[in-house]
C-alpha positions as semicolon CSV with decimal commas, in nm:
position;residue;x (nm);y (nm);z (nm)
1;X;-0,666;3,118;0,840
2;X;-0,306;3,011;0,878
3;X;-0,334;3,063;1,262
4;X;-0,664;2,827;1,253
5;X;-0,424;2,585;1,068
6;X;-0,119;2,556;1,238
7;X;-0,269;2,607;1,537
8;X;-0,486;2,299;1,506
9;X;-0,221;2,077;1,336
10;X;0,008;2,139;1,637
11;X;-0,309;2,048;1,875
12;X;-0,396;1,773;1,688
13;X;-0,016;1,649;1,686
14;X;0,026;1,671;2,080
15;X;-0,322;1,456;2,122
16;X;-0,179;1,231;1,869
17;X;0,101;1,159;2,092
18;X;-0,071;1,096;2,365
19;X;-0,322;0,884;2,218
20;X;-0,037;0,686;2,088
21;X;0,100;0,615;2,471
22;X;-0,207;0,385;2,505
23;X;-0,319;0,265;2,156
24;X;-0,319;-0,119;2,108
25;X;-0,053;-0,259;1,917
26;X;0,032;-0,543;1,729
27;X;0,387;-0,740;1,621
28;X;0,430;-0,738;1,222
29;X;0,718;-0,934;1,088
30;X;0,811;-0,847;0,760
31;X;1,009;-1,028;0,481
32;X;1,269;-0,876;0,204
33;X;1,366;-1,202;0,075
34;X;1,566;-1,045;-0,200
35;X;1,407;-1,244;-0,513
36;X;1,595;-1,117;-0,807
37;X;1,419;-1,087;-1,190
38;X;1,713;-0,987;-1,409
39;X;1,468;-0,986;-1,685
40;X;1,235;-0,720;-1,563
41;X;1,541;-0,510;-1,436
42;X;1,733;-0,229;-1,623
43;X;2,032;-0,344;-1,547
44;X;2,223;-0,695;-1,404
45;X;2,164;-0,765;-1,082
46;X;2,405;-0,623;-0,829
47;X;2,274;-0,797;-0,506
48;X;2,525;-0,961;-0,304
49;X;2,297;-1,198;-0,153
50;X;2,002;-1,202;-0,372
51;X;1,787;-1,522;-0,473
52;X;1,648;-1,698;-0,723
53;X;1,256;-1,732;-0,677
54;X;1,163;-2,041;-0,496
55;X;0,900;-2,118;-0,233
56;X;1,136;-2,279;0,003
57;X;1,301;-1,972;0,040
58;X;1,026;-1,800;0,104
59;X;0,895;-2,048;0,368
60;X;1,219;-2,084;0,548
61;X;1,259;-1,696;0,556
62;X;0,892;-1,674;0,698
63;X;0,993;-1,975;0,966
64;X;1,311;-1,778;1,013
65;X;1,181;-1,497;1,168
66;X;0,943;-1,644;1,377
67;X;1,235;-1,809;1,546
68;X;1,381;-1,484;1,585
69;X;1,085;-1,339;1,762
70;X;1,088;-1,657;1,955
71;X;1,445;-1,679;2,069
72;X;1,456;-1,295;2,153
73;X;1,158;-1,320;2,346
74;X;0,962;-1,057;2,209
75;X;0,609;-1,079;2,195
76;X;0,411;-1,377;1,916
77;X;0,375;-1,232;1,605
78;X;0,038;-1,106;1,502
79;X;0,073;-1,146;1,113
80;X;0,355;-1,183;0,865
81;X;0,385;-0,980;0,524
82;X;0,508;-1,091;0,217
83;X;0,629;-0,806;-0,031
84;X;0,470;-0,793;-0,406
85;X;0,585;-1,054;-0,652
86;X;0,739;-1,325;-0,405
87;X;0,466;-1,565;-0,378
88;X;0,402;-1,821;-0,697
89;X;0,222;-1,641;-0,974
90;X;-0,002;-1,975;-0,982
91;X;-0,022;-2,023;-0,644
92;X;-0,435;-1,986;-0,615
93;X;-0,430;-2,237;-0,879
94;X;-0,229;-2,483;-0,711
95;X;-0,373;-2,641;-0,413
96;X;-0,038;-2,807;-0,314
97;X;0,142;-2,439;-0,274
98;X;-0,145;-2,340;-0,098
99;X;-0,150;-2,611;0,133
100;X;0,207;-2,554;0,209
101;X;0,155;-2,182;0,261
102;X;-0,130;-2,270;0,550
103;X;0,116;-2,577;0,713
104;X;0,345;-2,283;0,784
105;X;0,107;-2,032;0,873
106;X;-0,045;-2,317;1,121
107;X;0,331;-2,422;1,229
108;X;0,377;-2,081;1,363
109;X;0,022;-1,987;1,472
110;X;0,052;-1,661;1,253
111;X;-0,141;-1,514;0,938
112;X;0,027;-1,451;0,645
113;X;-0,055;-1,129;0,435
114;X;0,007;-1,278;0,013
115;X;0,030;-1,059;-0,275
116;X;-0,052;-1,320;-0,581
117;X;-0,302;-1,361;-0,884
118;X;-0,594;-1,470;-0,853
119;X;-0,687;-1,632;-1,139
120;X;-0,999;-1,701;-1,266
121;X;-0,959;-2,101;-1,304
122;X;-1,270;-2,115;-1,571
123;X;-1,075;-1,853;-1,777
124;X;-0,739;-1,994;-1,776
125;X;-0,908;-2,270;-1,905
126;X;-1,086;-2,163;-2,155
127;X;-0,844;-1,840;-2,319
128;X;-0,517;-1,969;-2,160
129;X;-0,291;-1,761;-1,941
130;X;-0,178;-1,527;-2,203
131;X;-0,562;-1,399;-2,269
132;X;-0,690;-1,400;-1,969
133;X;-0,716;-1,157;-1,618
134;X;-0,457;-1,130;-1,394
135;X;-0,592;-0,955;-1,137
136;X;-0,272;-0,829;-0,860
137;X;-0,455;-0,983;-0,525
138;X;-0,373;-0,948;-0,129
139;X;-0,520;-1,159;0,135
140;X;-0,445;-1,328;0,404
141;X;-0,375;-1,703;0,466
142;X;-0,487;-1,795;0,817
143;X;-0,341;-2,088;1,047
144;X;-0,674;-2,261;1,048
145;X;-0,628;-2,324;0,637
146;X;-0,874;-2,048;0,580
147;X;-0,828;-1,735;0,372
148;X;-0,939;-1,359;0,376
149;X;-1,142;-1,139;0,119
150;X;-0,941;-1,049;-0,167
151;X;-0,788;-0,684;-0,211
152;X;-0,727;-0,623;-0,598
153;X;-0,462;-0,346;-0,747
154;X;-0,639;-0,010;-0,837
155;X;-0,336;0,118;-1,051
156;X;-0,195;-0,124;-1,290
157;X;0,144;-0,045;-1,415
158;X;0,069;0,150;-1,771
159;X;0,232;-0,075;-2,057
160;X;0,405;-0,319;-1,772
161;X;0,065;-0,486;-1,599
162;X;-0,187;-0,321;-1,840
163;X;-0,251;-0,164;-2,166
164;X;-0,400;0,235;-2,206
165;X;-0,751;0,169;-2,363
166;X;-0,740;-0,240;-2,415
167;X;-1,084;-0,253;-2,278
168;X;-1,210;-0,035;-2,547
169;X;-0,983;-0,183;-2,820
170;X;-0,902;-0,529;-2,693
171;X;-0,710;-0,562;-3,061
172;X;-0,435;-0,330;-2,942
173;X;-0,343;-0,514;-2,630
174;X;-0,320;-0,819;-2,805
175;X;-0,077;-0,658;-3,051
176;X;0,153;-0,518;-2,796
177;X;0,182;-0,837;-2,623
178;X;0,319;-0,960;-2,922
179;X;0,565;-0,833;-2,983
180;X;0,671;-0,705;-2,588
181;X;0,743;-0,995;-2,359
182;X;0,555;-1,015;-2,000
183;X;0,308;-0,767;-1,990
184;X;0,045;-0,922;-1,784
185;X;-0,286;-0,801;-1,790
186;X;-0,390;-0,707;-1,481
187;X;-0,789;-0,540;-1,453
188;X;-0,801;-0,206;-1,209
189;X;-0,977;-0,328;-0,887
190;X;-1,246;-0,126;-0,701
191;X;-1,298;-0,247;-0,353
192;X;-1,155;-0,028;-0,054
193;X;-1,282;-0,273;0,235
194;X;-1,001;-0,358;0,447
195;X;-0,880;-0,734;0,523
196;X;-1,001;-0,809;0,859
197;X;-0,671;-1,006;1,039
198;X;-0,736;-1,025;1,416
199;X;-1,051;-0,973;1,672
200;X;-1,051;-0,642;1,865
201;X;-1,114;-0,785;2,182
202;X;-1,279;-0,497;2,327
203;X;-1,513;-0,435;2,085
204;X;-1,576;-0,779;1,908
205;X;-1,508;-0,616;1,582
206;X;-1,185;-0,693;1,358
207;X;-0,884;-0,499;1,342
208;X;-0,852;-0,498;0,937
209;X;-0,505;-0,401;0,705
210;X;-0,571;-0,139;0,409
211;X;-0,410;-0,317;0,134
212;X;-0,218;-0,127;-0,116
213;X;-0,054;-0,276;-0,410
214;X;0,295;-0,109;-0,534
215;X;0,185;0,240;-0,714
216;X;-0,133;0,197;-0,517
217;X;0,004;0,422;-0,274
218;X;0,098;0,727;-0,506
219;X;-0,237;0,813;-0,517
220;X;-0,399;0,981;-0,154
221;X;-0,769;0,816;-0,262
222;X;-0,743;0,470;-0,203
223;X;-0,597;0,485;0,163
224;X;-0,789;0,731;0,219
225;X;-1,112;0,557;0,153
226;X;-0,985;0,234;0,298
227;X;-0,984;0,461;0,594
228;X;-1,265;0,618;0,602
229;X;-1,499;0,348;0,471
230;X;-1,302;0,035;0,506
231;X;-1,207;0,055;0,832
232;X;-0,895;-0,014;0,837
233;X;-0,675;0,049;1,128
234;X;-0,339;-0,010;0,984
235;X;-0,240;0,036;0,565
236;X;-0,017;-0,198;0,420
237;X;0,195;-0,106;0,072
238;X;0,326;-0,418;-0,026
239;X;0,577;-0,308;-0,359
240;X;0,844;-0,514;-0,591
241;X;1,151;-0,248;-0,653
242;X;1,347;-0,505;-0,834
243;X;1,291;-0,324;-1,187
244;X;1,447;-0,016;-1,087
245;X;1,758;-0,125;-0,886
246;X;1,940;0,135;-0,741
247;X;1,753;0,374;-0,840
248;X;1,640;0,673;-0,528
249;X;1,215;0,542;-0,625
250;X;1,206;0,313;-0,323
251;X;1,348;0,600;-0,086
252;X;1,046;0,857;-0,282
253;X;0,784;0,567;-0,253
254;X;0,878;0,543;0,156
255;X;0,823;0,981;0,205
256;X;0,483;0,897;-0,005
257;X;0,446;0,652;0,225
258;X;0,483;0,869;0,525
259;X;0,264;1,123;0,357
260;X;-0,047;0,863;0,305
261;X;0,037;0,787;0,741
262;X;-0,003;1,151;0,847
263;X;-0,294;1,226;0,642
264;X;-0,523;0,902;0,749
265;X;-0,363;0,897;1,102
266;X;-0,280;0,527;1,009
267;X;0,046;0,378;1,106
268;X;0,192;0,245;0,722
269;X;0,429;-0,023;0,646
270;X;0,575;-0,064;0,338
271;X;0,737;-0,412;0,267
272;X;0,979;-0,407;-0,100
273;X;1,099;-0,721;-0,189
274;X;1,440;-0,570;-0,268
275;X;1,384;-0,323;-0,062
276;X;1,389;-0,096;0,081
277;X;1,096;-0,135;0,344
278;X;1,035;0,097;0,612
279;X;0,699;0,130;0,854
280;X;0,604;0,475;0,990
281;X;0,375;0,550;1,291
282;X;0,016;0,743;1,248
283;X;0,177;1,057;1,314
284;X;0,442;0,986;0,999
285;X;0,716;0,923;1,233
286;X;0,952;0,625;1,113
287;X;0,908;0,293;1,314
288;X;1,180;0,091;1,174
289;X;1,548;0,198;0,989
290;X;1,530;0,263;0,570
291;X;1,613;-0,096;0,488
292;X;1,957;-0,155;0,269
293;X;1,824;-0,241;-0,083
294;X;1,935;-0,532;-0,240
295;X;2,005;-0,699;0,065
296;X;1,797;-0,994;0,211
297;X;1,620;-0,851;0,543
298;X;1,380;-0,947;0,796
299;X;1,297;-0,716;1,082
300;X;0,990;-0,722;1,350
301;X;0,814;-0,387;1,376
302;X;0,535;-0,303;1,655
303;X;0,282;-0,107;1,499
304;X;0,036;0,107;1,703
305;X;-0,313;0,085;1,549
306;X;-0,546;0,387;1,531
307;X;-0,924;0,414;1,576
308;X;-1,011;0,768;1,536
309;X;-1,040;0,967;1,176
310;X;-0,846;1,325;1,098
311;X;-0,979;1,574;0,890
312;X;-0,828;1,501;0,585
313;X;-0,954;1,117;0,585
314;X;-1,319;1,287;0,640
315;X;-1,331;1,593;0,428
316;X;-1,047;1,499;0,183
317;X;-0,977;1,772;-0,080
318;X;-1,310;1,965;-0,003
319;X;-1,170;2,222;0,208
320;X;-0,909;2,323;-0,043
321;X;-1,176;2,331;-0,306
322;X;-1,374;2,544;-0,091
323;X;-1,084;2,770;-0,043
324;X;-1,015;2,809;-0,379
325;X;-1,414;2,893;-0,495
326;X;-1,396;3,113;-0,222
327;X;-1,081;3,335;-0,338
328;X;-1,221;3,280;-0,739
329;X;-1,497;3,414;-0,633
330;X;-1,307;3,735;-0,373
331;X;-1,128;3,791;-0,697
332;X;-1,410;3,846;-0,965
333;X;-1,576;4,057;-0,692
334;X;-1,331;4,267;-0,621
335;X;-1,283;4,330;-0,982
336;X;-1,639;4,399;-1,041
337;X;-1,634;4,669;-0,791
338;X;-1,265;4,811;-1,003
339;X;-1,485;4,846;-1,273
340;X;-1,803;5,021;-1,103
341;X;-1,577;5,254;-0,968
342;X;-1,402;5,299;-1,275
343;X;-1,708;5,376;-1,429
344;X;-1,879;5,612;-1,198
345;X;-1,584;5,804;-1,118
346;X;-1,327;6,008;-1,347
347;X;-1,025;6,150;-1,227
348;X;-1,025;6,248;-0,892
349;X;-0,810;6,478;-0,773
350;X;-0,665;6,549;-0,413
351;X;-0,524;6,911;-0,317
C-alpha cells in the first residue's frame, strides 16, 4: 500500500511539474499596508512603519503598486488583493467609499479583491449596528463600477467575531457584548462558489478565486469544496495578524497554507495585513519570500492557475476512512479466529 502511495505521489508530482511549464498564469499584486489596531492587539504596537487606518492609504498603496508593475515593465496586473480588515467596516453602506474604490479600480484597469461587511442596510436600520449581522464578506470591485458575488466567513472567531450558542440563546450574546468591547457578530457563511475575476479565453468560462477568510483556511473543507464544486482555479486567504503581533501564528497559518495548495493542486496566496503574506504554487512550493511582519509591503506575484482535480480534492477523507474500516474490521477477524482456535484446540504439543 505504501508502494501504491509514494509511488503515485512522486508520479503525480513530476506531471505536476510539467503541467506547470504551460499552465496560464495571471499577475496578482498584493497589499500589506501595515494598518495597526492597538486595541485589538496584546501588546503596543512595535511597527516601525505602521499606519493608522485610512482609505487614502489604502488607495495610494493600491495606485502604488500599479506604478511599480508599470515602471518595471512587467506584465498589467490581473487583480489586486486587499488583506482582511483594511477596507472601511461601512464601506457597502457608503456609496461615496465605494465610488472611490471603483475610480481606482477603473484608473488602473484592474479588479480589486475587498474583504468588508456587508451589512444588511434594512437591519442597521432597524436594530442598529450593535444588534445586527456582520457578516465577514469578499468580492471583487471591477473597473467598470460593477461588483462580484459575495464570499461570506465560514469560521467566525469564537468570543472575538461570534458568540458559542447565541443563535440558540440570543440573551447570552447580548450579555457578553456588554460587558466585552468589539465583539462583532459575524453569522457562519455557507457558500463555496468561487468569485469569478477574469474570462478564460479558451474556454469562455471564468477563471474564479476561492475565497477564504482568516481561520477559514485551518480547516481542509472549505478549499476543498471551493475546489471541487466551486471551481475555483486559484484560493485566496485573505487574514488580519495584527492581534497577535509577533507571535510565530502567521509563519503556522502560511505551512497551513501550503498544506490546503498541495492537497487541491491550487496555487494559494495568503495576503496578512501585518503580515506576513506569502503565495505558494499548486505543488506547495513558495512563489514569493515570507514577508517581514510589521512592515508595510507590496510585492507582485505570478500565479500559475490549475484546471485539473487530485485525489484528495475528489475523494477527500474517504480513503482513509476506508482504510481504517478495513483494518477495524482485519482486527476483529483475526481475533475471532484467536478465539475459535482457542476453543477447539488445547495444548498442543510439538516433540
Amino acid at each position: 500500500m505504501w508502494a501504491v502511495v509514494c509511488g503515485g505521489g512522486y508520479g503525480l508530482l513530476k506531471w505536476g511539474e510539467k503541467y506547470l511549464e504551460t499552465a496560464h498564469t495571471i499577475h496578482v499584486g498584493i497589499l500589506q499596508p501595515n494598518f495597526t489596531y492597538d486595541f485589538l492587539a496584546t501588546e503596543a504596537s512595535q511597527a516601525v512603519d505602521g499606519q493608522e487606518p485610512s482609505l487614502n492609504a489604502l488607495l495610494e498603496a493600491t495606485l502604488g503598486i500599479v506604478d511599480t508593475q508599470r515602471r518595471s515593465g512587467q506584465p498589467p496586473l490581473d487583480m489586486i488583493v486587499w488583506p482582511e480588515s483594511v477596507a472601511p467596516m461601512d464601506m457597502t453602506l457608503a456609496s461615496d467609499i465605494m465610488g472611490r474604490v471603483w475610480d481606482v479600480s477603473r484608473s488602473v484597469d484592474t479588479p480589486i479583491l475587498v474583504q468588508t461587511v456587508d451589512w444588511d442596510e434594512r437591519q442597521v436600520r432597524e436594530k442598529g449596528f450593535s444588534e445586527s449581522e456582520a457578516p465577514s464578506s469578499a468580492f471583487f470591485m471591477f473597473p467598470n463600477g460593477t461588483r462580484s458575488p459575495s464570499f461570506h466567513k465560514w469560521t467566525p472567531i469564537p468570543f472575538g467575531e461570534s458568540f458559542p450558542l447565541e443563535s440558540a440563546f440570543p440573551a447570552l450574546g447580548r450579555w457578553y457584548r456588554s460587558f466585552v468591547g468589539n465583539v462583532s457578530k459575524v453569522p457562519v457563511g455557507s457558500s463555496y462558489e468561487g468569485l469569478p475575476f477574469q474570462k478564460n479565453l479558451k474556454t469562455g468560462e471564468f477563471w474564479r478565486v476561492g475565497a477564504m477568510i482568516c481561520f477559514d483556511s485551518i480547516g481542509y473543507q472549505l478549499p476543498r469544496l471551493e475546489t471541487l464544486y466551486g471551481h475555483a482555479h486559484v484560493l485566496i486567504n485573505q487574514a488580519n495578524f495584527v492581534w497577535m503581533r509577533r507571535s510565530n501564528a502567521g509563519n503556522l497559518f502560511a505551512e497551513i497554507n501550503r498544506f490546503r495548495a498541495i492537497e487541491n493542486g491550487r496555487s494559494v496566496i495568503m495576503v496578512a495585513n501585518t503580515g506576513p503574506s506569502q503565495a505558494f504554487d499548486p505543488l506547495g512550493r513558495p512563489l514569493s519570500e515570507l514577508s517581514p511582519v510589521l512592515r508595510q509591503y507590496a510585492e507582485i506575484v505570478h500565479i500559475p492557475l490549475q484546471e485539473h482535480t487530485t485525489p484528495f480534492t475528489f475523494w477527500g477523507d474517504m480513503p482513509l476512512w476506508g482504510a481504517g474500516i478495513l483494518s477495524a474490521c482485519a482486527w476483529m477477524l483475526k481475533g475471532v479466529r484467536n478465539r475459535q482456535s482457542r476453543g477447539r484446540g488445547g495444548i498442543v504439543v510439538s516433540i
